[in-house]
Biopython code that builds the backbone (N, CA, C, O; Angstrom):
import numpy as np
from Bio.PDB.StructureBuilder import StructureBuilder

atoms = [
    (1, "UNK", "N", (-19.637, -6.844, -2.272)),
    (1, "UNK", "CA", (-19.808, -7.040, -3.685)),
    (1, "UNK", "C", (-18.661, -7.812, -4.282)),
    (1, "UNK", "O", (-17.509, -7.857, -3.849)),
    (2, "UNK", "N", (-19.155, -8.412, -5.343)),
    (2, "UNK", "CA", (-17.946, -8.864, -6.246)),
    (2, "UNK", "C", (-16.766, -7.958, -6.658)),
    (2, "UNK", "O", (-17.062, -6.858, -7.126)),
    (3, "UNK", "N", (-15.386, -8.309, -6.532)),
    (3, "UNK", "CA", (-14.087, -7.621, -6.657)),
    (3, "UNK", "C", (-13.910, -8.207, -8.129)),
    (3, "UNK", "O", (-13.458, -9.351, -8.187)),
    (4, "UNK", "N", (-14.210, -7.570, -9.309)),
    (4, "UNK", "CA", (-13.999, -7.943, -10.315)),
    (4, "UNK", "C", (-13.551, -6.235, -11.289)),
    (4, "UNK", "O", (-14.204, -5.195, -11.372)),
    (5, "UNK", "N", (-12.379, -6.560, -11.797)),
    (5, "UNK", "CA", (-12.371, -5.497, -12.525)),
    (5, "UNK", "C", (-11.265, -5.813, -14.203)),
    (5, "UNK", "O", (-11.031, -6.889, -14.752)),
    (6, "UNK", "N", (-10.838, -4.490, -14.576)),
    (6, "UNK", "CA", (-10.122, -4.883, -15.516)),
    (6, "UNK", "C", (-8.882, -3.927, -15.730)),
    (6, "UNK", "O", (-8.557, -2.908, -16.339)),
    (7, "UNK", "N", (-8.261, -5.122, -14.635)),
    (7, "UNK", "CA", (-6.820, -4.642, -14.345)),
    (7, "UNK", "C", (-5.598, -5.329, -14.964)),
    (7, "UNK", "O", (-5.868, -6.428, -15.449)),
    (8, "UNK", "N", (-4.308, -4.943, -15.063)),
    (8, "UNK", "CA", (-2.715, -5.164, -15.408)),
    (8, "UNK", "C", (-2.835, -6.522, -14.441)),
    (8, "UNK", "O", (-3.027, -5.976, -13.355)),
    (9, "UNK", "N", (-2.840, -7.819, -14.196)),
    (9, "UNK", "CA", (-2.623, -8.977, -13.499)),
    (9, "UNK", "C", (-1.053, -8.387, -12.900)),
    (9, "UNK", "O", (-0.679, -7.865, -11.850)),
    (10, "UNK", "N", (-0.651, -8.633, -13.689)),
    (10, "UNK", "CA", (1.341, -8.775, -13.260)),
    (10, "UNK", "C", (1.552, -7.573, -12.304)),
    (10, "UNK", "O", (2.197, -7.618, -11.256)),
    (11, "UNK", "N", (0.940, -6.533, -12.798)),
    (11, "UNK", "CA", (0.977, -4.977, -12.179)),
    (11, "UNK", "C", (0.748, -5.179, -10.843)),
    (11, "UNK", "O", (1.556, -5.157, -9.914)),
    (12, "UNK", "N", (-0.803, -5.441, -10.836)),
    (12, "UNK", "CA", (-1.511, -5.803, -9.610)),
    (12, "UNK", "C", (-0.858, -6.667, -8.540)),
    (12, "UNK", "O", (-0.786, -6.241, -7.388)),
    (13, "UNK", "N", (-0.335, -7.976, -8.903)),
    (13, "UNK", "CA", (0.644, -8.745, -8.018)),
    (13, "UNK", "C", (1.993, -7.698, -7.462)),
    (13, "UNK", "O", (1.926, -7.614, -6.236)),
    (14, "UNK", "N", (3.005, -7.009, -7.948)),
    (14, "UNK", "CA", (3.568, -6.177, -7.754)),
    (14, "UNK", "C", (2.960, -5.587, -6.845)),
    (14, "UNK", "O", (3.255, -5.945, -5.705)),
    (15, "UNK", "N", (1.874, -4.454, -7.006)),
    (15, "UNK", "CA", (1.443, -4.401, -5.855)),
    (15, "UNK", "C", (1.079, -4.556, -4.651)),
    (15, "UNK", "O", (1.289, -3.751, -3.744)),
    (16, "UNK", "N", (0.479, -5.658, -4.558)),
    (16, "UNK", "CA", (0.252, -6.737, -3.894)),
    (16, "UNK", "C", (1.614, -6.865, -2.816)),
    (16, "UNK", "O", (1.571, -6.493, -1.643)),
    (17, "UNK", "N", (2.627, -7.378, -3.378)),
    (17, "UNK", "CA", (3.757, -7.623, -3.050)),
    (17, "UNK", "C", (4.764, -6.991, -2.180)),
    (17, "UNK", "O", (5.418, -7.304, -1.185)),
    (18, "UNK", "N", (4.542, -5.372, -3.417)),
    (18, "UNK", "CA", (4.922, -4.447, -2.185)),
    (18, "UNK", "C", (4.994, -3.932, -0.923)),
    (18, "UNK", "O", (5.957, -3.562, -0.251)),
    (19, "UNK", "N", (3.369, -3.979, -0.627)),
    (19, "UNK", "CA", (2.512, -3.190, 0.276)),
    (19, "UNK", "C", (2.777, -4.639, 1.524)),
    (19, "UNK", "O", (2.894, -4.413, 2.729)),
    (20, "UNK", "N", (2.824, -5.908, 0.996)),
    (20, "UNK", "CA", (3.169, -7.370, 2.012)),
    (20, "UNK", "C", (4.534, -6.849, 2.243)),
    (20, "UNK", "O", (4.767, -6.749, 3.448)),
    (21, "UNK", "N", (5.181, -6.608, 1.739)),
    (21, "UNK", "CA", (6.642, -6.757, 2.152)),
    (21, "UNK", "C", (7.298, -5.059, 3.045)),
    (21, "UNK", "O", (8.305, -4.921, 3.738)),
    (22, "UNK", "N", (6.439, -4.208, 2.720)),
    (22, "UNK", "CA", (6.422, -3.506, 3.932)),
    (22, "UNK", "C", (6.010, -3.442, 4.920)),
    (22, "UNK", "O", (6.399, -2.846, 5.924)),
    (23, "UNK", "N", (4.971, -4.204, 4.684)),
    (23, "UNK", "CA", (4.008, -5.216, 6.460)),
    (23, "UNK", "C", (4.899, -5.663, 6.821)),
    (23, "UNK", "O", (5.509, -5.166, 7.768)),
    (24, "UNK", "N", (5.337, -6.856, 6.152)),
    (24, "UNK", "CA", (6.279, -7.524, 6.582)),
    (24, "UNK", "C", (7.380, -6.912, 7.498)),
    (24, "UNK", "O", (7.499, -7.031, 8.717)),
    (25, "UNK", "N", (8.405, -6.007, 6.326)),
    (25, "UNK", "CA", (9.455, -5.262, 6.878)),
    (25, "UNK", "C", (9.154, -4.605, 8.334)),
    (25, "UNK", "O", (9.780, -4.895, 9.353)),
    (26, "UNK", "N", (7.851, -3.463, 8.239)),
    (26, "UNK", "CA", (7.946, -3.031, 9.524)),
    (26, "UNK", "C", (7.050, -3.247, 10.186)),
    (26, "UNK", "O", (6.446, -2.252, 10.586)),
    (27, "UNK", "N", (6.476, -4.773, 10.665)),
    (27, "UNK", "CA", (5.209, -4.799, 11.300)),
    (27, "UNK", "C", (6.146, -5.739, 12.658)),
    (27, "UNK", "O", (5.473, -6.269, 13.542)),
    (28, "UNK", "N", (7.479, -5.839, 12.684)),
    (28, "UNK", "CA", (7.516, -6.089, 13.906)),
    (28, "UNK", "C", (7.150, -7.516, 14.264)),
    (28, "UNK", "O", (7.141, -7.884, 15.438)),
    (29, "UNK", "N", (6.977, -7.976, 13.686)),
    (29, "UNK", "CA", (6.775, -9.832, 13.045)),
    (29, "UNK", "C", (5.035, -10.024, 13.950)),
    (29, "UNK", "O", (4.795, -10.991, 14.673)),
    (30, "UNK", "N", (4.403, -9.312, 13.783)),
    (30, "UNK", "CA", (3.110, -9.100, 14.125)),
    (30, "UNK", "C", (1.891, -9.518, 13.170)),
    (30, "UNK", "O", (2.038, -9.459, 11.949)),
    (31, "UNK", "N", (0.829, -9.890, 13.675)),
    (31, "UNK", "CA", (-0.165, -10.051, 12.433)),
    (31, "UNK", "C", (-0.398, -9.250, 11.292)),
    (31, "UNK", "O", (-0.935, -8.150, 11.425)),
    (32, "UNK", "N", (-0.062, -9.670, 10.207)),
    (32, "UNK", "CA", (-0.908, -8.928, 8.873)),
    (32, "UNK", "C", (-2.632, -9.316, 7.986)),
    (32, "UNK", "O", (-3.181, -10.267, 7.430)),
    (33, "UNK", "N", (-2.853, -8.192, 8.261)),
    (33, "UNK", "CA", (-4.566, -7.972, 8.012)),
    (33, "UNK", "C", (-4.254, -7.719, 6.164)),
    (33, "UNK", "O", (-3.392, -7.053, 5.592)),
    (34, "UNK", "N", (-5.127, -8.387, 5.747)),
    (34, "UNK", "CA", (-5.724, -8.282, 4.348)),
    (34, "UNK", "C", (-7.392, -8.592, 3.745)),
    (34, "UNK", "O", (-8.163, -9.529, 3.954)),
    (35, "UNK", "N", (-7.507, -7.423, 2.974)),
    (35, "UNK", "CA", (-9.186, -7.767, 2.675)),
    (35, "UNK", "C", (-9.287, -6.921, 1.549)),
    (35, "UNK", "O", (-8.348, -6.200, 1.211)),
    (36, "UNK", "N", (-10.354, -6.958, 0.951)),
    (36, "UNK", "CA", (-10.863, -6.931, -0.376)),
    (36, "UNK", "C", (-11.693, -7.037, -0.584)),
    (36, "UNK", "O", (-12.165, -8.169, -0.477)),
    (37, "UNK", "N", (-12.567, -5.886, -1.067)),
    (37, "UNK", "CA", (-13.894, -5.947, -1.199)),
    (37, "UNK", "C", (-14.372, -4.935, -1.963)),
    (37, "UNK", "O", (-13.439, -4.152, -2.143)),
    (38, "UNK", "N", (-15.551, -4.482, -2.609)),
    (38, "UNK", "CA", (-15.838, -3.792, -3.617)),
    (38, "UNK", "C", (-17.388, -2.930, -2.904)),
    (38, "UNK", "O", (-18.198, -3.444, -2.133)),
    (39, "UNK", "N", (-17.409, -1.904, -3.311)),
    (39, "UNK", "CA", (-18.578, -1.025, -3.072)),
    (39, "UNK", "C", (-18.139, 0.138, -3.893)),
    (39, "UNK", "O", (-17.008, 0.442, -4.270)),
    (40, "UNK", "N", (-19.590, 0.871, -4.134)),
    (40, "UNK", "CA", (-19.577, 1.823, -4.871)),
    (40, "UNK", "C", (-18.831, 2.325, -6.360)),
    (40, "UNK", "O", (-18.692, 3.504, -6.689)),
    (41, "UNK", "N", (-18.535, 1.521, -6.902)),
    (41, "UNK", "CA", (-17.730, 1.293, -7.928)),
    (41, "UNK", "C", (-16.522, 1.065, -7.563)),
    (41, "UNK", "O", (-15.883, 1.276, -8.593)),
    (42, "UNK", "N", (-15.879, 0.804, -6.850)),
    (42, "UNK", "CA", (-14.535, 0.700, -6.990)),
    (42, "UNK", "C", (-14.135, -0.593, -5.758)),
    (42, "UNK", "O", (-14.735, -0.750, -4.695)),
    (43, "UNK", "N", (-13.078, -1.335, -6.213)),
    (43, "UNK", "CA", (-12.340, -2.486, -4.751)),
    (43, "UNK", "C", (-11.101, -1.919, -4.409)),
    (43, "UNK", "O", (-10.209, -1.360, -5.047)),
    (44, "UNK", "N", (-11.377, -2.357, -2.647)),
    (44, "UNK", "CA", (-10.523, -2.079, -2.095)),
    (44, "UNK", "C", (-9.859, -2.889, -1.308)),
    (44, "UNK", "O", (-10.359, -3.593, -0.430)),
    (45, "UNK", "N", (-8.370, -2.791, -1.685)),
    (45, "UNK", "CA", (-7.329, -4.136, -0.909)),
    (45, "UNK", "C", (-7.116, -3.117, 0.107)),
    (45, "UNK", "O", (-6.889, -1.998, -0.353)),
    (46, "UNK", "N", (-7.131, -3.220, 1.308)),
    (46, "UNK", "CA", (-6.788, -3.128, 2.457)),
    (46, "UNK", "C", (-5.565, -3.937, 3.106)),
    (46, "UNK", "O", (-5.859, -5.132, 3.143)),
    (47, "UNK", "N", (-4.389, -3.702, 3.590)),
    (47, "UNK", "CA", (-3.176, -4.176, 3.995)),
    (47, "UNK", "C", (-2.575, -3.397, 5.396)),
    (47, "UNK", "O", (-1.799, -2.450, 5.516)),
    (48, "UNK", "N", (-3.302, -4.246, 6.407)),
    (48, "UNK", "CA", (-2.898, -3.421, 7.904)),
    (48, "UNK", "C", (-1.474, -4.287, 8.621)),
    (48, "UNK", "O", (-1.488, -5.487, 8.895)),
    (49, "UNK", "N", (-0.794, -3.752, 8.742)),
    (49, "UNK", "CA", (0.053, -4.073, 10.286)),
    (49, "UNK", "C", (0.285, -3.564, 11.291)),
    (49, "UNK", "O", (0.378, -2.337, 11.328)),
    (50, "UNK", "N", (0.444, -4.289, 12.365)),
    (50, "UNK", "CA", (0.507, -4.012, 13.916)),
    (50, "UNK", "C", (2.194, -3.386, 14.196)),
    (50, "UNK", "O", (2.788, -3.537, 15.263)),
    (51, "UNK", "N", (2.574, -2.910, 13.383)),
    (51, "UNK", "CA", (4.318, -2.502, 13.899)),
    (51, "UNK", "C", (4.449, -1.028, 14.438)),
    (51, "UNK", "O", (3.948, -0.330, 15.319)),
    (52, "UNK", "N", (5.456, -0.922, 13.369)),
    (52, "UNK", "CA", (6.173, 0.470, 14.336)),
    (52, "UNK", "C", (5.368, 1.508, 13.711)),
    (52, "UNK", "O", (5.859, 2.554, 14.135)),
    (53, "UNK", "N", (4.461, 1.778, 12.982)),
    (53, "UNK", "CA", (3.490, 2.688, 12.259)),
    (53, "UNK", "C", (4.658, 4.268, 11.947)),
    (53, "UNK", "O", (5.825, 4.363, 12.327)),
    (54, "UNK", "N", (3.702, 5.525, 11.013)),
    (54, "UNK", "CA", (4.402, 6.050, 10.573)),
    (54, "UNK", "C", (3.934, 7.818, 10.948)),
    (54, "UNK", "O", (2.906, 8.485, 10.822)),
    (55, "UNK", "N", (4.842, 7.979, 11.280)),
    (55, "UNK", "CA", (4.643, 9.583, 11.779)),
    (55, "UNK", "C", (3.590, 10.482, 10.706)),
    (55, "UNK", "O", (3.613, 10.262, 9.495)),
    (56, "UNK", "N", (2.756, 11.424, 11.271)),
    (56, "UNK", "CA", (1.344, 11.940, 10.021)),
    (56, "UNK", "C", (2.795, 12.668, 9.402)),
    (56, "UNK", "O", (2.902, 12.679, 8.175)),
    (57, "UNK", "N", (3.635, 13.126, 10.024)),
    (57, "UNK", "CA", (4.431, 14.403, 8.194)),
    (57, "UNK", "C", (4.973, 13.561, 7.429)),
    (57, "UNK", "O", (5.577, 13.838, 6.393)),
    (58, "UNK", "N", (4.770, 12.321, 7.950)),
    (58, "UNK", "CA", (4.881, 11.435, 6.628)),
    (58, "UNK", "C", (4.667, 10.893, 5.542)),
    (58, "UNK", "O", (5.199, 10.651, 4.459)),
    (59, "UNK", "N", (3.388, 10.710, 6.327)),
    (59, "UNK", "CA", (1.902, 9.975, 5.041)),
    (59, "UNK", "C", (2.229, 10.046, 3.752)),
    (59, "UNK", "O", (2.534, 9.072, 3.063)),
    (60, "UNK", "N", (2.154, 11.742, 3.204)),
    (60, "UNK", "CA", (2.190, 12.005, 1.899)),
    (60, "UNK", "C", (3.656, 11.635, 1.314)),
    (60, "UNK", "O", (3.790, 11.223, 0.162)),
    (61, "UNK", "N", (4.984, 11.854, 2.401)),
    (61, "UNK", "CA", (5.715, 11.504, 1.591)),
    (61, "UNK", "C", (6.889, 10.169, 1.602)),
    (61, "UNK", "O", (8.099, 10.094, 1.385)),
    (62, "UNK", "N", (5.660, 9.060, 2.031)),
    (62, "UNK", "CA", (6.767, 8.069, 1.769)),
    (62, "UNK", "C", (6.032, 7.065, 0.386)),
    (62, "UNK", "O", (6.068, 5.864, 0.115)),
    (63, "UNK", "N", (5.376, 8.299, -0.273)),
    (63, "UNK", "CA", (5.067, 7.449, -1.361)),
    (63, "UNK", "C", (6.076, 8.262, -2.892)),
    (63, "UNK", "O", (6.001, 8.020, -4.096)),
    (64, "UNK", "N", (7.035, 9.354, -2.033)),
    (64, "UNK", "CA", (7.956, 9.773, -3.135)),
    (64, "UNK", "C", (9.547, 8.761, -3.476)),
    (64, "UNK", "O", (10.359, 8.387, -2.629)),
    (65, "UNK", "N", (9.564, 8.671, -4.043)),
    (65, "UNK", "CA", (11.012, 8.247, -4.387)),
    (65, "UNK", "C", (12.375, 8.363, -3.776)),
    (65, "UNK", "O", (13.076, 9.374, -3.755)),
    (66, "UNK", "N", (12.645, 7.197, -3.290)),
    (66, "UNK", "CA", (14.142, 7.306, -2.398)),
    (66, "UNK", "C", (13.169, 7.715, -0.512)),
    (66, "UNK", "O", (14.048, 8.079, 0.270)),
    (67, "UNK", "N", (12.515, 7.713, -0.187)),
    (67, "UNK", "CA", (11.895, 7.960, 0.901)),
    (67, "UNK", "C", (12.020, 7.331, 2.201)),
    (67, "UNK", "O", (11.733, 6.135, 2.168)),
    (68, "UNK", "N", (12.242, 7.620, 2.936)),
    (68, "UNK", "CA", (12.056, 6.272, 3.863)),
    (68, "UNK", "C", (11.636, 7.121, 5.420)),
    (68, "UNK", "O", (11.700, 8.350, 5.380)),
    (69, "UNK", "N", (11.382, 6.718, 6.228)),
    (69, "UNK", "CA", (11.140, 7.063, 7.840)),
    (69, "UNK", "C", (11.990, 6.018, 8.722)),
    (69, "UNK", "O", (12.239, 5.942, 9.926)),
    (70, "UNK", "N", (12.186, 5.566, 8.064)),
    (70, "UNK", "CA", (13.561, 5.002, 9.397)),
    (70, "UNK", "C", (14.721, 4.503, 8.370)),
    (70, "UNK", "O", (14.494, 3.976, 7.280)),
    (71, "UNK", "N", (15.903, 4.746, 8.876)),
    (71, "UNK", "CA", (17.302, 4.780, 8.294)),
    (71, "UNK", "C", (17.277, 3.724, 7.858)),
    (71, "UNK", "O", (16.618, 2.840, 8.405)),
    (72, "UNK", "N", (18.274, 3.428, 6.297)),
    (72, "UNK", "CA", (18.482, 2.482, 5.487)),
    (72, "UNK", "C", (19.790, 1.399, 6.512)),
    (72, "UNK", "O", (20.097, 0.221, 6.331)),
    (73, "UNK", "N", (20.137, 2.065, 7.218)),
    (73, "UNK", "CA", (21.185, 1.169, 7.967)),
    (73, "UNK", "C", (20.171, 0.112, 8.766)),
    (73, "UNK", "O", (20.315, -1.109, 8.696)),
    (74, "UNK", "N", (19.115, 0.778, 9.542)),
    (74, "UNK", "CA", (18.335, -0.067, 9.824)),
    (74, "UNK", "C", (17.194, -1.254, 9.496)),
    (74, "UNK", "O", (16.840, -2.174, 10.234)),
    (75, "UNK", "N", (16.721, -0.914, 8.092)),
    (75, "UNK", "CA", (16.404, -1.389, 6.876)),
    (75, "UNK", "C", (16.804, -1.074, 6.255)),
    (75, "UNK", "O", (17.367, 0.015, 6.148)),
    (76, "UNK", "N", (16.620, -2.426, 5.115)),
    (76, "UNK", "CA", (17.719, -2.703, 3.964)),
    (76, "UNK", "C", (16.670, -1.888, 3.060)),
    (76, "UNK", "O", (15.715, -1.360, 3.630)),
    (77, "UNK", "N", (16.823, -1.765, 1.614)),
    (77, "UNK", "CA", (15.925, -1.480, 0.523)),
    (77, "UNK", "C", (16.238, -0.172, 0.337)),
    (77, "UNK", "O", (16.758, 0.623, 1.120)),
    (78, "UNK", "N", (15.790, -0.005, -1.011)),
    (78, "UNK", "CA", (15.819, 1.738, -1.641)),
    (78, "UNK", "C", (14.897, 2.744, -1.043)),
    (78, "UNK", "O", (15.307, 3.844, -0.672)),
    (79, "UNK", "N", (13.551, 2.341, -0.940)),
    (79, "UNK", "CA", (12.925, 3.012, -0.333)),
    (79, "UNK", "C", (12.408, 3.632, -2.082)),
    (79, "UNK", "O", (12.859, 4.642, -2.620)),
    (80, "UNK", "N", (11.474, 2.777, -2.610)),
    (80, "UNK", "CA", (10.971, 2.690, -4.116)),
    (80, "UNK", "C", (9.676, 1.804, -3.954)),
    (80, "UNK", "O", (8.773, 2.109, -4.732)),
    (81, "UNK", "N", (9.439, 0.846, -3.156)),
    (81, "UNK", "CA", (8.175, -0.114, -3.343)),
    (81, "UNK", "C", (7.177, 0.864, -2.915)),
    (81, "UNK", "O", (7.675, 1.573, -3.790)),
    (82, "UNK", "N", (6.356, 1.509, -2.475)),
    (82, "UNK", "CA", (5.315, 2.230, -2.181)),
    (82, "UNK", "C", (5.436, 2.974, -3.653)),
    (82, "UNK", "O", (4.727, 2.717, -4.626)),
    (83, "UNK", "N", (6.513, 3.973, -3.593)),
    (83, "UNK", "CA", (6.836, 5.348, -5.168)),
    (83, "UNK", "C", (6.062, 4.229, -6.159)),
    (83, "UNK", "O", (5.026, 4.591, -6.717)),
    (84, "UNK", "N", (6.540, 2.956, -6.360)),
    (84, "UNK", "CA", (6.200, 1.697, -7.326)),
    (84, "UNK", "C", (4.488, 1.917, -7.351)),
    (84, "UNK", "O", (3.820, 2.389, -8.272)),
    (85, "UNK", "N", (3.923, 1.308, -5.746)),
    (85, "UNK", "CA", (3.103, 1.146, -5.597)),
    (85, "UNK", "C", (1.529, 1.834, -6.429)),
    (85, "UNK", "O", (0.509, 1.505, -7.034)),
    (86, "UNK", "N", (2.423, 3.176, -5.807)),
    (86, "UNK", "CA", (1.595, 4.458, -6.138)),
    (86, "UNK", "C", (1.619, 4.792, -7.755)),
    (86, "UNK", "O", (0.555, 5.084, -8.301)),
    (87, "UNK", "N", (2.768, 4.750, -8.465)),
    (87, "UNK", "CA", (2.471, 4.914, -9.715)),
    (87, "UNK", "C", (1.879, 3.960, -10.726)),
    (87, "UNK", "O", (1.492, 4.339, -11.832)),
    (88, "UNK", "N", (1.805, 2.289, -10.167)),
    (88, "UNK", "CA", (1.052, 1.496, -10.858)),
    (88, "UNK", "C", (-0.536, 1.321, -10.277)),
    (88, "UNK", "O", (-1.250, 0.422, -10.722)),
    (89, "UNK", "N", (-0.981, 2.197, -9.315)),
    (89, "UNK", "CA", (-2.345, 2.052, -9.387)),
    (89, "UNK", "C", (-2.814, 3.323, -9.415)),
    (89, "UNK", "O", (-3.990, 3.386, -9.057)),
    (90, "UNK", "N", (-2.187, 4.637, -9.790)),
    (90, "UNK", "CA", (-2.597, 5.831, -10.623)),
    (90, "UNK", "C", (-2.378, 5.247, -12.156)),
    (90, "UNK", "O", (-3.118, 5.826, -12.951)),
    (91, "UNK", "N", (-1.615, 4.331, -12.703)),
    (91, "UNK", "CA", (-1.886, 4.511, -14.143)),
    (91, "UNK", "C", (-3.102, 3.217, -14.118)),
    (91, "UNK", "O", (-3.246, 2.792, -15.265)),
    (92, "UNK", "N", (-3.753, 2.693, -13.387)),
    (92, "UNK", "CA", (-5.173, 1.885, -13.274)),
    (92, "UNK", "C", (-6.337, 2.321, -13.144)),
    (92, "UNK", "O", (-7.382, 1.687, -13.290)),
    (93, "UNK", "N", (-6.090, 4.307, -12.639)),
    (93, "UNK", "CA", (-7.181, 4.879, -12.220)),
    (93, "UNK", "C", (-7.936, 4.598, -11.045)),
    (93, "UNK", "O", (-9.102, 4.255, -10.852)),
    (94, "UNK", "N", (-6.619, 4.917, -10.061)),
    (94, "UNK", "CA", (-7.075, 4.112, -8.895)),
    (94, "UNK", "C", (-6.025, 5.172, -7.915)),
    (94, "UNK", "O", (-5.323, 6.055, -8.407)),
    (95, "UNK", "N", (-6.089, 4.927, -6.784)),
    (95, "UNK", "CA", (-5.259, 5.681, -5.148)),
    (95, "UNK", "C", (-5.089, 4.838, -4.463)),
    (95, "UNK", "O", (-5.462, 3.680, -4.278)),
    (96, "UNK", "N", (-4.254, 5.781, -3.949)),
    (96, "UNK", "CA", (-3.177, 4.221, -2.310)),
    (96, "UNK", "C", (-3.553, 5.649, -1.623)),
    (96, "UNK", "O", (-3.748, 6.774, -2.083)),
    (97, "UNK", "N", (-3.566, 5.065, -0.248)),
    (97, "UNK", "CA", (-3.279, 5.600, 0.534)),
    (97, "UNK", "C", (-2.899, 5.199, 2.198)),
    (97, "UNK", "O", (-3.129, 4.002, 2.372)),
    (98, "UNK", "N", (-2.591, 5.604, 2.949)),
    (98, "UNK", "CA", (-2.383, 5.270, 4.250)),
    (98, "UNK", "C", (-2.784, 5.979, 5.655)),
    (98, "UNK", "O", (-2.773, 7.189, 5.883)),
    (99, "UNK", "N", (-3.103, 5.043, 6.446)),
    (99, "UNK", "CA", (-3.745, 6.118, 7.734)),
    (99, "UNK", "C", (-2.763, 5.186, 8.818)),
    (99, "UNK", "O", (-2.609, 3.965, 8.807)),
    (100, "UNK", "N", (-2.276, 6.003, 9.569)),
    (100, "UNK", "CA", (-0.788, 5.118, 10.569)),
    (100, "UNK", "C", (-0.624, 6.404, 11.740)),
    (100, "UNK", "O", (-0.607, 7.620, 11.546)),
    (101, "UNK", "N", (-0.530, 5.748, 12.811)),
    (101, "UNK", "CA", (-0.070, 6.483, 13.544)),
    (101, "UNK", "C", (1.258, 5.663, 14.845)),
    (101, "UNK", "O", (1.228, 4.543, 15.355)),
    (102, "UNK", "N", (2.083, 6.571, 14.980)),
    (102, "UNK", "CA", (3.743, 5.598, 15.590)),
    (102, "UNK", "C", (2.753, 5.526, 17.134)),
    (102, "UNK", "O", (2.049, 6.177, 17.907)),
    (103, "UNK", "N", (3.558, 3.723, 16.737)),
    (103, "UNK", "CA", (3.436, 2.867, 17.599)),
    (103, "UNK", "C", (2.303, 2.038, 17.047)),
    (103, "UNK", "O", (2.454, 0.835, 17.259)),
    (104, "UNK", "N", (1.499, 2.283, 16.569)),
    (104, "UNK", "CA", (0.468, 1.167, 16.683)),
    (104, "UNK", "C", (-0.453, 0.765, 14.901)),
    (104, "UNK", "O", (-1.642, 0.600, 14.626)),
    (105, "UNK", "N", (1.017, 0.739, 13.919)),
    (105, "UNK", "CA", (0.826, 0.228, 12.840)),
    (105, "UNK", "C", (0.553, 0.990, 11.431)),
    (105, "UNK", "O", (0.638, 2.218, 11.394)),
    (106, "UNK", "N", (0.295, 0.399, 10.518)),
    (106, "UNK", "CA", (-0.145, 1.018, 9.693)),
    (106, "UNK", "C", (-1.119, 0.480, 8.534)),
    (106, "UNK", "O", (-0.742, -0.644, 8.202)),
    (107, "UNK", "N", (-2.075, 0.836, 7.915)),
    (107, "UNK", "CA", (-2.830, 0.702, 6.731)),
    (107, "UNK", "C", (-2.932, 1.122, 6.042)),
    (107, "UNK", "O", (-3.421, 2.250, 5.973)),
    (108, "UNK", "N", (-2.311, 0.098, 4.636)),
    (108, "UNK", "CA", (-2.689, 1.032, 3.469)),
    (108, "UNK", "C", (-4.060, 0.511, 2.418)),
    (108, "UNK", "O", (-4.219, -0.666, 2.093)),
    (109, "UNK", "N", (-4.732, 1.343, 2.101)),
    (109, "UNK", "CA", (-5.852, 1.019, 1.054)),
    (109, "UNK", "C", (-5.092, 1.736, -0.582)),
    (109, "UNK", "O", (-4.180, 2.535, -0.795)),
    (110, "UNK", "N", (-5.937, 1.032, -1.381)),
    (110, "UNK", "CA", (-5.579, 0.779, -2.621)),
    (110, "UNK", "C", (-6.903, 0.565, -3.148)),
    (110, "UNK", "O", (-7.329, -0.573, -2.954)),
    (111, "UNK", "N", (-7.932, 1.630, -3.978)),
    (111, "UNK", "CA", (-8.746, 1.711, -4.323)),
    (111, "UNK", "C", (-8.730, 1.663, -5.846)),
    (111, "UNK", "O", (-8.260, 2.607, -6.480)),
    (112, "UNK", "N", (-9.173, 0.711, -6.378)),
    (112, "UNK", "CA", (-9.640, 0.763, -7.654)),
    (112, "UNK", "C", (-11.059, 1.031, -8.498)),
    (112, "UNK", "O", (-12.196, 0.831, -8.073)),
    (113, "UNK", "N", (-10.680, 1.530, -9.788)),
    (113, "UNK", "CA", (-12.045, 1.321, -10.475)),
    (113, "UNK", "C", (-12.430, -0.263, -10.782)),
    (113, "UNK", "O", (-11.717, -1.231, -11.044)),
    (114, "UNK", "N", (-13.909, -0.104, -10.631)),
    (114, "UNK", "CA", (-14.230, -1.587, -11.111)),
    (114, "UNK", "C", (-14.245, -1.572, -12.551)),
    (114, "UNK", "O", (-13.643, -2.537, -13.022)),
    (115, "UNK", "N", (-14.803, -0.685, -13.513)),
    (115, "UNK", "CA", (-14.137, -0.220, -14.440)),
    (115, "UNK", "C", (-13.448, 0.176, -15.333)),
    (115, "UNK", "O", (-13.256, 1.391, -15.284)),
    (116, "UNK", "N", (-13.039, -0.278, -16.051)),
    (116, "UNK", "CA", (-11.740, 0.371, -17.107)),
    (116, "UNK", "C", (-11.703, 2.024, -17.230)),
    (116, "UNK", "O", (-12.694, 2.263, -17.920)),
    (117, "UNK", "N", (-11.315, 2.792, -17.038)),
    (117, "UNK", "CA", (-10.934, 4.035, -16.662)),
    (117, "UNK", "C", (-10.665, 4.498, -18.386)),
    (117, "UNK", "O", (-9.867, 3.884, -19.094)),
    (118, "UNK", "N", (-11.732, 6.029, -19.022)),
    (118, "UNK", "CA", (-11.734, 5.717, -20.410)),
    (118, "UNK", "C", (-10.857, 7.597, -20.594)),
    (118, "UNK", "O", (-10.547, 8.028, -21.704)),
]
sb = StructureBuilder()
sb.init_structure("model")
sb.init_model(0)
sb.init_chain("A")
sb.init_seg("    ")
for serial, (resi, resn, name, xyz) in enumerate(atoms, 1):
    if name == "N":
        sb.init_residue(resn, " ", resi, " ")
    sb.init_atom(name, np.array(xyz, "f"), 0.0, 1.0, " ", f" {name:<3s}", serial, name[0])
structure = sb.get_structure()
């Protein structure tokens, strides 16, 4: 279906941005998967990489603040772009989430309303 909705532009790029630049960061300079597509009311950006993926007692919390799964000595950054992530597409009426398991990458989806959220 058509990916059309009525979203924050600037927000959305941010997003966007984030979720690339943690591919980026930990995919191990490996292919990055992106797609987008809409069903059932809502689109979904999909953002996979082939890297070092992320342990399950993680999932839920590397979308808190200051977070990280591998040491800041080893990557640079605060460990804030996901916390970012997650709070600009809950105030869109929308979820992130991620399914990853170590060694063999990770994906995150980012589900929106097609919708304006009332």
């Amino acid at each position: 279906g058509e990916a059309v909705g009525c979203w924050d532009r600037f927000r959305l790029a941010q997003v966007v941005h984030n979720l690339l630049a943690n591919a980026i960061k930990f995919g191990l300079g490996k292919p990055i998967e992106v797609s987008l597509r809409a069903a059932d009311g809502r689109t979904r950006l999909v953002v996979t990489d082939h890297g070092m993926g992320i342990p399950a007692d993680m999932h839920g919390r590397i979308f808190d603040p200051f977070e990280r799964v591998i040491s800041v000595r080893n990557y640079g950054g605060l460990g804030l772009g996901l916390y970012i992530a997650r709070t600009i597409v809950a105030a869109m009426g929308g979820s992130i989430t991620v399914a990853s398991e170590p060694g063999l990458g990770a994906t995150f989806t980012v589900a929106l309303p097609l919708e304006r959220p009332t």
